[in-house]
TORPA-4810 file (N, C-alpha, C, O; in nm, 3 decimals):
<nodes>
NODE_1_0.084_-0.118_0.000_0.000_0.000_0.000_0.089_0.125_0.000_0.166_0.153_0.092_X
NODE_2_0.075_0.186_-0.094_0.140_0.349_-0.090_0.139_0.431_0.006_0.025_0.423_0.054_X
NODE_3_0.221_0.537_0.087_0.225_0.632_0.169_0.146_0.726_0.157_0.142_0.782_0.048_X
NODE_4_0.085_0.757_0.230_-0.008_0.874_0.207_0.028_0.995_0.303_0.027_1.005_0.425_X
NODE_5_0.055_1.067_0.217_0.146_1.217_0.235_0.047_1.353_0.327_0.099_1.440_0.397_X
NODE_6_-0.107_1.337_0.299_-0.155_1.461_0.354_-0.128_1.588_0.271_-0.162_1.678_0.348_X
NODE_7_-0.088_1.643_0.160_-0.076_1.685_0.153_-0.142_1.830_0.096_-0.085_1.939_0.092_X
NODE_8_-0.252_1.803_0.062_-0.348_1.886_0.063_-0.352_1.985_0.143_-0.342_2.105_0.119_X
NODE_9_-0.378_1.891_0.303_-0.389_1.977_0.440_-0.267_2.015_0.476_-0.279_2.100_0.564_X
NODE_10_-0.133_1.990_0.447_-0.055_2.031_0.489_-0.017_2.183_0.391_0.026_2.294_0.422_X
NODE_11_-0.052_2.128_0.280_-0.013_2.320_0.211_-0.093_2.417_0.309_-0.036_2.503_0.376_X
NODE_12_-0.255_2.393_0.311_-0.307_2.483_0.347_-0.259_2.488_0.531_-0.292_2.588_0.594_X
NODE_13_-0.231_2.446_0.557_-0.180_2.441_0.718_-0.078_2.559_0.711_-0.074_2.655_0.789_X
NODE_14_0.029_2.529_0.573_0.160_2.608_0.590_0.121_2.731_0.521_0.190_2.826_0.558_X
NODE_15_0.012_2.766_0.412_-0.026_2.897_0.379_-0.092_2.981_0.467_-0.104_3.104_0.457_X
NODE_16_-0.142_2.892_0.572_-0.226_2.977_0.700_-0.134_3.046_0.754_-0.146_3.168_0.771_X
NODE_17_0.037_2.936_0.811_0.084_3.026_0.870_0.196_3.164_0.773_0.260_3.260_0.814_X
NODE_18_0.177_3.119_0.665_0.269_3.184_0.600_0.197_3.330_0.586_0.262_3.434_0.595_X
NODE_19_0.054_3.327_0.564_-0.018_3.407_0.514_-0.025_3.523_0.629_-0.020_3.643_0.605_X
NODE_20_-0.041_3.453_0.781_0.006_3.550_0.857_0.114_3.623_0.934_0.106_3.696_1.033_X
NODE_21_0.223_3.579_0.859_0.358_3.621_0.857_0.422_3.703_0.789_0.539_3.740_0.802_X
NODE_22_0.327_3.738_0.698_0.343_3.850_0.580_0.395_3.961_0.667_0.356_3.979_0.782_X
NODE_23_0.520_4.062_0.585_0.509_4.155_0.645_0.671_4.139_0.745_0.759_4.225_0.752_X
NODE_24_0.671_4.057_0.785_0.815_4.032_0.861_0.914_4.013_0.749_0.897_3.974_0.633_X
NODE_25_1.052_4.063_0.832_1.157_4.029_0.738_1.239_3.969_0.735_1.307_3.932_0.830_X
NODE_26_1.254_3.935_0.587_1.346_3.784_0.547_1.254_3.675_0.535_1.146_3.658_0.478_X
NODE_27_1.356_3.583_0.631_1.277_3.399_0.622_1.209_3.457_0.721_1.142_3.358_0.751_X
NODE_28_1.172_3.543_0.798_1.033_3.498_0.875_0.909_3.522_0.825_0.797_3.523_0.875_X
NODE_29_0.959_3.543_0.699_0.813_3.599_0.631_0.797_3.442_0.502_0.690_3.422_0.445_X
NODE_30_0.907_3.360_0.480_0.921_3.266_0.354_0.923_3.138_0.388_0.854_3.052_0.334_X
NODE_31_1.033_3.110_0.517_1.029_2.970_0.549_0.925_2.959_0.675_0.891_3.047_0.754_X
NODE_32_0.883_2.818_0.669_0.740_2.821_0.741_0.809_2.733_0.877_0.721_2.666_0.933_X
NODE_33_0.919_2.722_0.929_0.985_2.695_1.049_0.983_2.823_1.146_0.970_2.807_1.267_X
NODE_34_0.995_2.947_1.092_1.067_3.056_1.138_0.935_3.160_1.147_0.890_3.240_1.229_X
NODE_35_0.903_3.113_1.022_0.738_3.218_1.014_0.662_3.124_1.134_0.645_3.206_1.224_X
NODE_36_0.611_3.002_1.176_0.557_2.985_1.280_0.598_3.016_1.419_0.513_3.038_1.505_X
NODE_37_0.739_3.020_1.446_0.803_3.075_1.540_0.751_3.230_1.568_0.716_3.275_1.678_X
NODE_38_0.754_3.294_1.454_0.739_3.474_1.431_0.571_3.449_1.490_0.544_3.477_1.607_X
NODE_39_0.467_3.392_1.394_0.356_3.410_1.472_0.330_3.320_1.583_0.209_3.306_1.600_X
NODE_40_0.359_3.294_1.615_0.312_3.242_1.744_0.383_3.325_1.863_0.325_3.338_1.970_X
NODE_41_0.498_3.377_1.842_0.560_3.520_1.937_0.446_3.634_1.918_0.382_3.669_2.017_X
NODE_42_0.423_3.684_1.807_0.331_3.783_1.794_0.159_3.771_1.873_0.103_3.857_1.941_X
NODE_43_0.114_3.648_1.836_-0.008_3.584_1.899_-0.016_3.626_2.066_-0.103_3.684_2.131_X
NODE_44_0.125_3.562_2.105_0.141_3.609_2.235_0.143_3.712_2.329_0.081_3.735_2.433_X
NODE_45_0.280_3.801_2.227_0.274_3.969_2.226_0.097_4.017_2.239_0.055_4.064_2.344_X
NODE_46_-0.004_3.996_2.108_-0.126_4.034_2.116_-0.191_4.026_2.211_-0.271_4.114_2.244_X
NODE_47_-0.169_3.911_2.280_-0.277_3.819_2.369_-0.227_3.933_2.532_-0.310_3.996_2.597_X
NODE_48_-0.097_3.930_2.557_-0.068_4.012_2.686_-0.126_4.149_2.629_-0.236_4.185_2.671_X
NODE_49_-0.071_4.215_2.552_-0.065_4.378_2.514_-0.250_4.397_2.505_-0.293_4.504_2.550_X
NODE_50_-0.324_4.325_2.463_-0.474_4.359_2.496_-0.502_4.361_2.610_-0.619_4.396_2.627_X
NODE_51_-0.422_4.330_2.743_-0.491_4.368_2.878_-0.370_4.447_2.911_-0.374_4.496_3.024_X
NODE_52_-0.239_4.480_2.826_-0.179_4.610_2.877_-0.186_4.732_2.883_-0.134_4.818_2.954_X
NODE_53_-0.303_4.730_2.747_-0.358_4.863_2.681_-0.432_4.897_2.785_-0.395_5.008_2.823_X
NODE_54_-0.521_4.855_2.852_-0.642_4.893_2.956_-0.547_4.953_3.067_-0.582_5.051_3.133_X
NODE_55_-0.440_4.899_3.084_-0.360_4.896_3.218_-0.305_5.044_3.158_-0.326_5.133_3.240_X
NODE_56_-0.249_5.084_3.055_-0.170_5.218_3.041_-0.271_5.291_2.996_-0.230_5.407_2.997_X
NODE_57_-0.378_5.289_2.957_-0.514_5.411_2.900_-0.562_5.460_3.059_-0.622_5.559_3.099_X
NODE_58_-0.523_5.377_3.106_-0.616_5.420_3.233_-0.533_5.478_3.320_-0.580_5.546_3.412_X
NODE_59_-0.411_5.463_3.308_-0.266_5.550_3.403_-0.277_5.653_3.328_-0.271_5.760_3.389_X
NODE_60_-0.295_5.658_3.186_-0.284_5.805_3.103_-0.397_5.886_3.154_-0.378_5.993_3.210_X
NODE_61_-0.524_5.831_3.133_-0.607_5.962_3.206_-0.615_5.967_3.351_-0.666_6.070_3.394_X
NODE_62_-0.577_5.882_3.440_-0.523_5.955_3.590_-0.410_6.069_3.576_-0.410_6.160_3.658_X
NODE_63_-0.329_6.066_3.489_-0.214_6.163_3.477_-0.273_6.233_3.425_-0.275_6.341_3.484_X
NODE_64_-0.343_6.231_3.315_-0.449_6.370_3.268_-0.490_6.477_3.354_-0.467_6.598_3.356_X
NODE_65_-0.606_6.342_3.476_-0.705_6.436_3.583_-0.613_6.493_3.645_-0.617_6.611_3.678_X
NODE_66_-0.506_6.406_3.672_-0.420_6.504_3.833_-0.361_6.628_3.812_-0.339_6.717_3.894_X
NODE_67_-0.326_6.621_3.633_-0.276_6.783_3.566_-0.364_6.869_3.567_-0.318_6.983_3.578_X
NODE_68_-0.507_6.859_3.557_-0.579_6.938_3.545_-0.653_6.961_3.688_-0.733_7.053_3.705_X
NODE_69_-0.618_6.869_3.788_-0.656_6.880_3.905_-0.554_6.980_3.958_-0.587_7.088_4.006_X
NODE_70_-0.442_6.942_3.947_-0.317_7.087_3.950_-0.350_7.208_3.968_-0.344_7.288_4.062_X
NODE_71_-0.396_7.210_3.833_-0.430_7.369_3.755_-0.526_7.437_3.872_-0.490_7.532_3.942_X
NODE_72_-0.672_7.362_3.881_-0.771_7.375_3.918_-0.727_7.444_4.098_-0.793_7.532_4.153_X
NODE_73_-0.602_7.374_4.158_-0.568_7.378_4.277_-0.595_7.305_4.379_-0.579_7.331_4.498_X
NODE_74_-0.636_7.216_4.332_-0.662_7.051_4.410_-0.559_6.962_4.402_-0.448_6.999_4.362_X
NODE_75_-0.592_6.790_4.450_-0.521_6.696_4.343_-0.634_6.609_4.329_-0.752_6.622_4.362_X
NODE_76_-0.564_6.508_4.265_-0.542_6.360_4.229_-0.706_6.336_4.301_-0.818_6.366_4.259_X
NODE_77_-0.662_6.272_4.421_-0.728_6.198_4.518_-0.840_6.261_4.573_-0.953_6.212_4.575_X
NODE_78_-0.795_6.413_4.634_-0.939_6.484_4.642_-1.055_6.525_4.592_-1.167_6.522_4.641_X
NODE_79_-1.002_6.576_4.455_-1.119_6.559_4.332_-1.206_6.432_4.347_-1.324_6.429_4.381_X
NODE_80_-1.129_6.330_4.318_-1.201_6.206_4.330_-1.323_6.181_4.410_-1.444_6.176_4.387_X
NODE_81_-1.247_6.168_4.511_-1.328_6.154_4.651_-1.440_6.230_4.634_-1.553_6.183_4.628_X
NODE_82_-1.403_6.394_4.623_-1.507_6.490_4.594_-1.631_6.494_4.537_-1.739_6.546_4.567_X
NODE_83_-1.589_6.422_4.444_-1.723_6.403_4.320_-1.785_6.272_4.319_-1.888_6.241_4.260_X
NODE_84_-1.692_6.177_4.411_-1.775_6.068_4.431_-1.875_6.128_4.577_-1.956_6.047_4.624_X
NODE_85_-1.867_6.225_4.623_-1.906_6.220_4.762_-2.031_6.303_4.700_-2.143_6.261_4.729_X
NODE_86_-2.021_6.429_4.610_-2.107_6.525_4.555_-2.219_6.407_4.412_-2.306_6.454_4.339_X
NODE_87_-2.179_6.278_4.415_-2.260_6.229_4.305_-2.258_6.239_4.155_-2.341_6.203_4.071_X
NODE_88_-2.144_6.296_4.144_-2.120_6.301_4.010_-2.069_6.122_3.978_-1.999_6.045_4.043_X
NODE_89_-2.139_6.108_3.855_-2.105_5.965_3.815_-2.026_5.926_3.703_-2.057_5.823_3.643_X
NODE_90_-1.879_6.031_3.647_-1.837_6.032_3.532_-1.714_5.954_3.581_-1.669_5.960_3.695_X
NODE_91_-1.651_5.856_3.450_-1.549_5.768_3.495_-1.442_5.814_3.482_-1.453_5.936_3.468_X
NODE_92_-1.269_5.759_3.477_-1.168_5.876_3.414_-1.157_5.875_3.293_-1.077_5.953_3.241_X
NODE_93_-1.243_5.776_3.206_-1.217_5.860_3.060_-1.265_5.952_2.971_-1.234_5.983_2.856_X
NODE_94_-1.390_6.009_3.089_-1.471_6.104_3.065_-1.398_6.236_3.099_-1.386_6.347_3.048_X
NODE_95_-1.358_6.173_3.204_-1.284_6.324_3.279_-1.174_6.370_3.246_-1.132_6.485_3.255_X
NODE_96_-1.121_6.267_3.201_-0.960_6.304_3.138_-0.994_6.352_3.005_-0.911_6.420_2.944_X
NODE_97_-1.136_6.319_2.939_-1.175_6.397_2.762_-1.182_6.514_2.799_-1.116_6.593_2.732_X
NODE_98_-1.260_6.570_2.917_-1.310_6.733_2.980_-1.184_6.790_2.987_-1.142_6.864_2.897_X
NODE_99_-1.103_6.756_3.110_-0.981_6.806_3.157_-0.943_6.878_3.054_-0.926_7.000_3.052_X
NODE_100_-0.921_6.755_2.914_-0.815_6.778_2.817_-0.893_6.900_2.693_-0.835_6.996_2.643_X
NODE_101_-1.017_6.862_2.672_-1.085_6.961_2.601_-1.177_7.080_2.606_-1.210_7.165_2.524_X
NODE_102_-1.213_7.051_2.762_-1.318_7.166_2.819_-1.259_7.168_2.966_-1.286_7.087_3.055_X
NODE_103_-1.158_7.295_2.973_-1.141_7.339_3.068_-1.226_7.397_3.199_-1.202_7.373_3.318_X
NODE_104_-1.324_7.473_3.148_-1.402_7.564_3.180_-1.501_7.486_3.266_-1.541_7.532_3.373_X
NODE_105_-1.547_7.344_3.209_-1.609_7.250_3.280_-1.573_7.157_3.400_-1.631_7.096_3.490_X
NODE_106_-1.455_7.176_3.358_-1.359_7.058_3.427_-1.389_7.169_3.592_-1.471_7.146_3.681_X
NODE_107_-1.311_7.262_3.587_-1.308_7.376_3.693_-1.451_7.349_3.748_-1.457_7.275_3.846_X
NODE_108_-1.546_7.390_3.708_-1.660_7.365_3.751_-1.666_7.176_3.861_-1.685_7.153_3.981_X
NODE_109_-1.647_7.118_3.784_-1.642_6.999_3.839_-1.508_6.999_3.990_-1.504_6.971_4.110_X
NODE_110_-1.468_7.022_3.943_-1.346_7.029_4.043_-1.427_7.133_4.159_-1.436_7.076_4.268_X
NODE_111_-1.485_7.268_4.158_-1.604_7.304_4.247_-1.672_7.243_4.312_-1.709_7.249_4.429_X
NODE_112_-1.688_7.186_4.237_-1.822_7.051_4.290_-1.753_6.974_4.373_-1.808_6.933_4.475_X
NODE_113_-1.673_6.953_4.356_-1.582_6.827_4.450_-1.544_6.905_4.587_-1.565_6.850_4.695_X
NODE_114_-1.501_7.002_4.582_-1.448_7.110_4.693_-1.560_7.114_4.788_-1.569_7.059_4.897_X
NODE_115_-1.654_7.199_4.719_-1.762_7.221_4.795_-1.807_7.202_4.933_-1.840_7.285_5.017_X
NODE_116_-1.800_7.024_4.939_-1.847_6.949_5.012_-1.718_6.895_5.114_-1.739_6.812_5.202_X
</nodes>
């Protein structure tokens, strides 16, 4: 009985990974040893860096509020507190959009927090 090679499924196995290796350079983009190595590093890279992004968007607009909490003559922590205590229900990526584009509001809010 003859050997049977697979080979059908094996092209398309190796165009899957080749196909997403495009783009790298050299053999990690040609030979399919090196290109599976390349994506399956990248897969990984993706897989952490989608819960790193949340982790640094959300340090960026705390550094936002606390600059504009600065300005205002507060900080960080008191604002916070403030506006959680006065009922305001905006999160920091609301506040860090204000801070950064509507001053005039932000101040106001930062009032609000004092106040009380």
């Amino acid at each position: 009985m003859p050997r049977s090679r697979n080979t059908v499924a094996g092209h398309k196995r190796h165009k899957k990974v080749l196909k997403r290796a495009r783009g790298n350079y050299g053999a990690r983009s040609r030979l399919y040893k090196t290109a599976v190595e390349t994506v399956n590093k990248g897969l990984k890279y993706a897989y952490r860096d989608r819960r790193n992004k949340k982790r640094e968007f959300r340090s960026l607009w705390i550094t936002r509020i606390s600059a504009a909490a600065k300005i205002c003559g507060t900080n960080y922590s008191t604002l916070m507190f403030g506006l959680k205590q006065s009922g305001v229900n905006l999160n920091r990526k609301m506040l860090a959009d204000i801070a950064a584009r509507d001053m005039a509001t932000f101040k106001n809010l930062a009032e609000m927090a004092t106040v009380k």
